[in-house]
N, C-alpha and C positions, 0 to 999 in steps of 0.2 A: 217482539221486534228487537234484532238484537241492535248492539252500540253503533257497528260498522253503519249497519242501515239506518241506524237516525244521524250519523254525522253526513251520510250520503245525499242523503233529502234534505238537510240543512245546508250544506253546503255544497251542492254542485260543482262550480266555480271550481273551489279547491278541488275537487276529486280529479276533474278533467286536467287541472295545471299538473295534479301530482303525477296523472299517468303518464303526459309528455312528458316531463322531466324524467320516469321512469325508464320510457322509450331512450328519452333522449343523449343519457349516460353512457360514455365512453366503455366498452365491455373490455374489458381484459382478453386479449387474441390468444388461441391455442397455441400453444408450444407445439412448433411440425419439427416432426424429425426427419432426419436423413440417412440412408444406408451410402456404404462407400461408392457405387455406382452414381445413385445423384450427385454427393458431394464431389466425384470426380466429374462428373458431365457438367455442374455448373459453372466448376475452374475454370473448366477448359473453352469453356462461352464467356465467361467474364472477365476474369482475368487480364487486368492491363497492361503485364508484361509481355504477354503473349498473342495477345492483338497488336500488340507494338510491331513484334517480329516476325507474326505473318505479314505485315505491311511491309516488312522491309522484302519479304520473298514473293508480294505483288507485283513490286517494284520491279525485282530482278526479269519476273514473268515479263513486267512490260519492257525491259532494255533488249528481250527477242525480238521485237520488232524495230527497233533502234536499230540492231546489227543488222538485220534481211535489207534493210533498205538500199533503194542503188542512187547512184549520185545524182546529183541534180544536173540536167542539162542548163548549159551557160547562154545564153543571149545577150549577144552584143551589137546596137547600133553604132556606127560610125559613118562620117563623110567625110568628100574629099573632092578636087575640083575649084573651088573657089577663086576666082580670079584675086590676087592679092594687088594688081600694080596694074594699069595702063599698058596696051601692046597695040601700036600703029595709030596713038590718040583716043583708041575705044578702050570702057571701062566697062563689063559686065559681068560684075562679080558672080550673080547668081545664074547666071544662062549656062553655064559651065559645072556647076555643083550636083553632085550624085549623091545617095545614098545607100551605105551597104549595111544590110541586117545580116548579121553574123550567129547561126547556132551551132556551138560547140561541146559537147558531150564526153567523156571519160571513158573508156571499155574498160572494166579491172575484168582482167584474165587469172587463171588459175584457182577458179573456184573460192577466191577473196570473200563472196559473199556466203556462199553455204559454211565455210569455214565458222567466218564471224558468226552465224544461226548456230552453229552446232557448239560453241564456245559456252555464248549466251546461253544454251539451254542446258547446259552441262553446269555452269555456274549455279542457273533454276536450281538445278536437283540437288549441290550442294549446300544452296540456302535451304532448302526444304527438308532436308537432312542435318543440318543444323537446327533447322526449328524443332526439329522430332525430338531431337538431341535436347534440346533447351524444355519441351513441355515433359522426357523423361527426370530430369532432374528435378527439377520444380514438382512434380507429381511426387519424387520420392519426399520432401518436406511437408508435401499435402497428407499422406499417408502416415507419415511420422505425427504430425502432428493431429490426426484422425486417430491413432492410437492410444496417444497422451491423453486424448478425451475419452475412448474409452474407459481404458487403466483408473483414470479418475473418479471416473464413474463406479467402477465396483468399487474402487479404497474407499471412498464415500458410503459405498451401502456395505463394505466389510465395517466401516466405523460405525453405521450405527446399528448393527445386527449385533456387533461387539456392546455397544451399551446397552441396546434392550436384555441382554442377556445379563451385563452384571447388573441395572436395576434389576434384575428379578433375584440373582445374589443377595443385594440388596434387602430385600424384599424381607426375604427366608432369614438373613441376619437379624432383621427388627425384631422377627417373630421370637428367633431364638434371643434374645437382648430382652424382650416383655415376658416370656419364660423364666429368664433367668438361666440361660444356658449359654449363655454369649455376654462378656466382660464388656465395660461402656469402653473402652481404653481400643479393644478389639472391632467394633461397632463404628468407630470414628475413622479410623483405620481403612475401613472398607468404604465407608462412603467420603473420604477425602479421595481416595483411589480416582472416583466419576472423574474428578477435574481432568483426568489427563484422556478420559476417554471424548468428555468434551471441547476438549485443546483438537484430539485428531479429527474430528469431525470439523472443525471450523479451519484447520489447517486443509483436510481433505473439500471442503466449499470452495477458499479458494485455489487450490492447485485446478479444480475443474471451470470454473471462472478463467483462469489464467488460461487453459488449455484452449476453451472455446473462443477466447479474445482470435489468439493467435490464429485460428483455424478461419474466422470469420474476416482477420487482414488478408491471410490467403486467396480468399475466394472474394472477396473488395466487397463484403457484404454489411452493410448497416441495420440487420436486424439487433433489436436489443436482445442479450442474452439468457434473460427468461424466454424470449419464444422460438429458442433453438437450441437442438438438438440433435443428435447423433445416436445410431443406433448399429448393431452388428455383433457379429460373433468374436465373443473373446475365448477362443481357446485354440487350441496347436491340435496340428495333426502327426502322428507317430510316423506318417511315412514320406521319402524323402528320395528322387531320384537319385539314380547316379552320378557322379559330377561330370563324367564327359558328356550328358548329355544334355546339362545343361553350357555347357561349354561349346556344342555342336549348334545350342539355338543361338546361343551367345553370337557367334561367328554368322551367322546367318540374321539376327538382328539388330545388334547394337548399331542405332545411326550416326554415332563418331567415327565407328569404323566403316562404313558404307559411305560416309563424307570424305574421309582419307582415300578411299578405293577412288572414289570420283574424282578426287584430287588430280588422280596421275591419269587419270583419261582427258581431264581440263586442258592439264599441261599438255599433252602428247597433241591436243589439237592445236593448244597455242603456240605449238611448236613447229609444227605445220602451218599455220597462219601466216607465222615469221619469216619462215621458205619463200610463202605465195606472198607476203607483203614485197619480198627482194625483189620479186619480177616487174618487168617492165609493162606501165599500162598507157598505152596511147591514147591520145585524146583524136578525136574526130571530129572536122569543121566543115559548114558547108554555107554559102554566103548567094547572096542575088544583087547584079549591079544592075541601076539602070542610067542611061546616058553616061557612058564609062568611057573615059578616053582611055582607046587603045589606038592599034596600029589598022583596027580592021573600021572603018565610020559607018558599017551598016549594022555592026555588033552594039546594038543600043540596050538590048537586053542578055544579060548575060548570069550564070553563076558559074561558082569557083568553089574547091573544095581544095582542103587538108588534112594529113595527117601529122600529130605533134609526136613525135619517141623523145622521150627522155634518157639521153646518155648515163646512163649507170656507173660510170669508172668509179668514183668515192664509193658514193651510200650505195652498197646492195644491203642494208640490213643487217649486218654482220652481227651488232650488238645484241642487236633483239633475238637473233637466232640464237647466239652461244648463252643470254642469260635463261630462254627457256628451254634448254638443252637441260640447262644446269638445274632448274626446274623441275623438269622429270625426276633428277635424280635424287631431288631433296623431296617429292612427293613420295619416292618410295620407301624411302627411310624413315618418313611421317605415318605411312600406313602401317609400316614392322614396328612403329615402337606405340602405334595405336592396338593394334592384332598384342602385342605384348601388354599392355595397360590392359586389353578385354581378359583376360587368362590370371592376372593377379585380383582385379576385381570380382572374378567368378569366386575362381579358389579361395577368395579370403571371408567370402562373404558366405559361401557353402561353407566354412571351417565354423564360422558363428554360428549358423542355425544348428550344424551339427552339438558344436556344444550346447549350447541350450536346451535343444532335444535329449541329451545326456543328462542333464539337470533336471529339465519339468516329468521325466515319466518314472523315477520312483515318486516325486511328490504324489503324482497322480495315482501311483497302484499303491503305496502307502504310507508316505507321510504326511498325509492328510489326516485319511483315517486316524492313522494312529494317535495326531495332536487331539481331533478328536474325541478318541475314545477316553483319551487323559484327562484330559479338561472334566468330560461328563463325570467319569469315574473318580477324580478325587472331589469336584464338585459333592457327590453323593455323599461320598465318606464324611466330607468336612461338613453335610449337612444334620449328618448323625453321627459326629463326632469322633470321627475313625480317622481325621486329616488334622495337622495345623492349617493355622491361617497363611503360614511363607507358603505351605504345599498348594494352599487354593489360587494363591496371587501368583505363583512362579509357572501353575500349571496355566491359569488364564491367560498369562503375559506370554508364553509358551505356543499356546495358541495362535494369538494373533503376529507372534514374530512368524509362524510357520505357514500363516493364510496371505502375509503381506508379502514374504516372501515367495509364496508362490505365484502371485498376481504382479510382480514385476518382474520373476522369470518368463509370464507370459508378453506380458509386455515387450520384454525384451527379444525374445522369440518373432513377434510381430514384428517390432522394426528391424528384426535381421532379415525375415523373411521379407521386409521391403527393399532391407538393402540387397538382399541376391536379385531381387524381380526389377533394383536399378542397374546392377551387373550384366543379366542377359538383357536387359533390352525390351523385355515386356512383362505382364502380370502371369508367374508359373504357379507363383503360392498364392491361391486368394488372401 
């Protein structure tokens, strides 16, 4: 009978409390990661600057029905008749008293109302073009800062692939140090070296700590930062459109510039508005008397109608026409130096990726290998005595200046190719 089953049988009780307690212990949650697609799909659903400013483009949606609206017709009661004074010793104030209900109504002519609808919807598409505008920008810092976690991510695993590799230097030194082929002086040497591999590794924890903070404000998430993560391809691709064409989608989608475009169609309506605001819009009345003193005494039931024109000589509008004349003409000049801002953004930001692509593809076809090959290669020698020890420390340090720096050429690669995909306007370069 083993121990387990005699404390079993003795003590029940406890066994049952231990297993609840067992159960009952808070588990440590998996760490989920996210590829750039989720990380951009949750932004863009959570995100409270951006909820903010689709509200304000709800808003605009509903000031189109503000503008369709037509006036309100006017109702007015009034009396008249009231005897006020004594005539032939008879007093009868109220024998005499009528009352006239009055409705009078607006007609705006000249299309006053379609105008204002087609204003307000034009406004619509500029605020919605401004928000496009507002979640491209904001996604370019999502990205940027998606990157930063990558990049983090491999210096962290370059830093400790870099020290599994000299403890095993390491290693190989003791053995030659207990031989007697390796000087204590020489030995010390090499293993004071660790500290600075375990300085970049605790500097590489927190730069990815730091990266995920920032990425987890972005997206207004309170996950703690052991159970998030980031996943995705860190490398570049060698090929690389043409620049007019991305210049061609540029002009076809950036929505600062398609907000500018609207601009001068806004104006040209509210310019037009201004015209049909000048015109003259009569009011139309129509009333019912009863017991009316007139000239006819069998006219006890009667209506009356009117029409109100309002004399125009001052205000035709004049102001509101000549400022959105003036309008137009500062919309257009707002679209030529937006169309100009889309064309230096492409160009400068194509000019980055191209240099960096300049940079990372000898790394790639041979400065890699080659650090490499050196590292192994005097590695060997200095392990059979065919290296100094400067040639093994200069060739290892060697290494990792040419691995670190290829991992922030790519980096930087990435967030250029974010910044050209915030240049045209949409995702060119995954």
């Amino acid at each position: 009978m083993t121990p387990d089953f005699i404390i079993a049988k003795q003590f029940p009780a406890a066994l049952c409390l231990a297993t609840l307690l067992a159960w009952g212990m808070p588990r440590a949650a998996a760490q989920q990661s996210y590829t750039w697609d989720q990380i951009k799909a949750k932004f863009e659903a959570d995100n409270p600057t951006l909820k903010a400013d689709q509200s304000n483009v709800d808003e605009m949606k509903a000031e189109e029905i503000t503008a369709y609206l037509r006036p309100n017709p006017q109702f007015t009661l009034s009396q008249d008749g009231t005897q006020i004074a004594p005539h032939n010793n008879v007093w009868q104030p109220l024998r005499g008293t009528y009352i006239v209900p009055t409705v009078s109504y607006l007609h705006e002519r000249d299309h006053k109302r379609d105008l204002r609808l087609e204003s307000a919807q034009e406004g619509t598409r500029i605020g919605q073009a401004q928000h496009e505008d507002l979640d491209r920008n904001m996604l370019f810092g999502l990205r940027t800062a998606f990157v930063a976690t990558l990049q983090a991510k491999v210096v962290l695993n370059l830093a400790k692939a870099d020290l599994d590799y000299y403890d095993k230097i390491i290693d190989i030194s003791r053995n030659r140090f207990r031989a007697g082929d390796l000087a204590q002086i020489d030995l010390d040497r090499i293993e004071l070296m660790r500290v600075q591999y375990e300085v970049e590794i605790q500097s590489a924890l927190v730069n990815l700590r730091t990266a995920k903070i920032q990425l987890l404000q972005l997206l207004d998430d309170r996950t703690p930062i052991e159970q998030f993560d980031v996943t995705g391809p860190f490398d570049f691709s060698d090929t690389l459109q043409p620049l007019d064409d991305f210049r061609q989608i540029a002009l076809n989608t950036r929505p600062d510039l398609q907000a500018a475009l609207q601009t001068i169609q806004q104006s040209e309506t509210n310019h037009k508005l201004a015209i049909s605001n000048g015109s003259t819009d009569p009011t139309l009345s129509g009333w019912y008397t009863y017991n009316s003193s007139n000239n006819n005494p069998d006219g006890i039931d009667t209506l009356g109608a009117s029409v109100s024109i309002p004399l125009r000589i001052f205000d035709r509008n004049q102001g509101e026409k000549q400022r959105t004349q003036i309008d137009i003409a500062r919309s257009r000049h707002a679209s030529e130096a937006a169309r100009a801002q889309v064309f230096s953004d492409v160009d400068t930001a194509y000019a980055q990726v191209e240099s960096n692509l300049a940079l990372l593809k000898p790394y790639k076809a041979k400065y890699n290998d080659q650090a490499l090959r050196v590292r192994d290669s005097v590695t060997y020698a200095w392990q059979h005595g065919g290296a100094s020890l400067l040639d093994l420390l200069n060739a290892q340090s060697d290494y990792r200046q040419v691995q670190l720096a290829y991992t922030q050429l790519i980096g930087a690669y990435l967030t250029a190719a974010a910044q050209l995909n915030l240049a045209v306007g949409r995702e060119v370069i995954p």
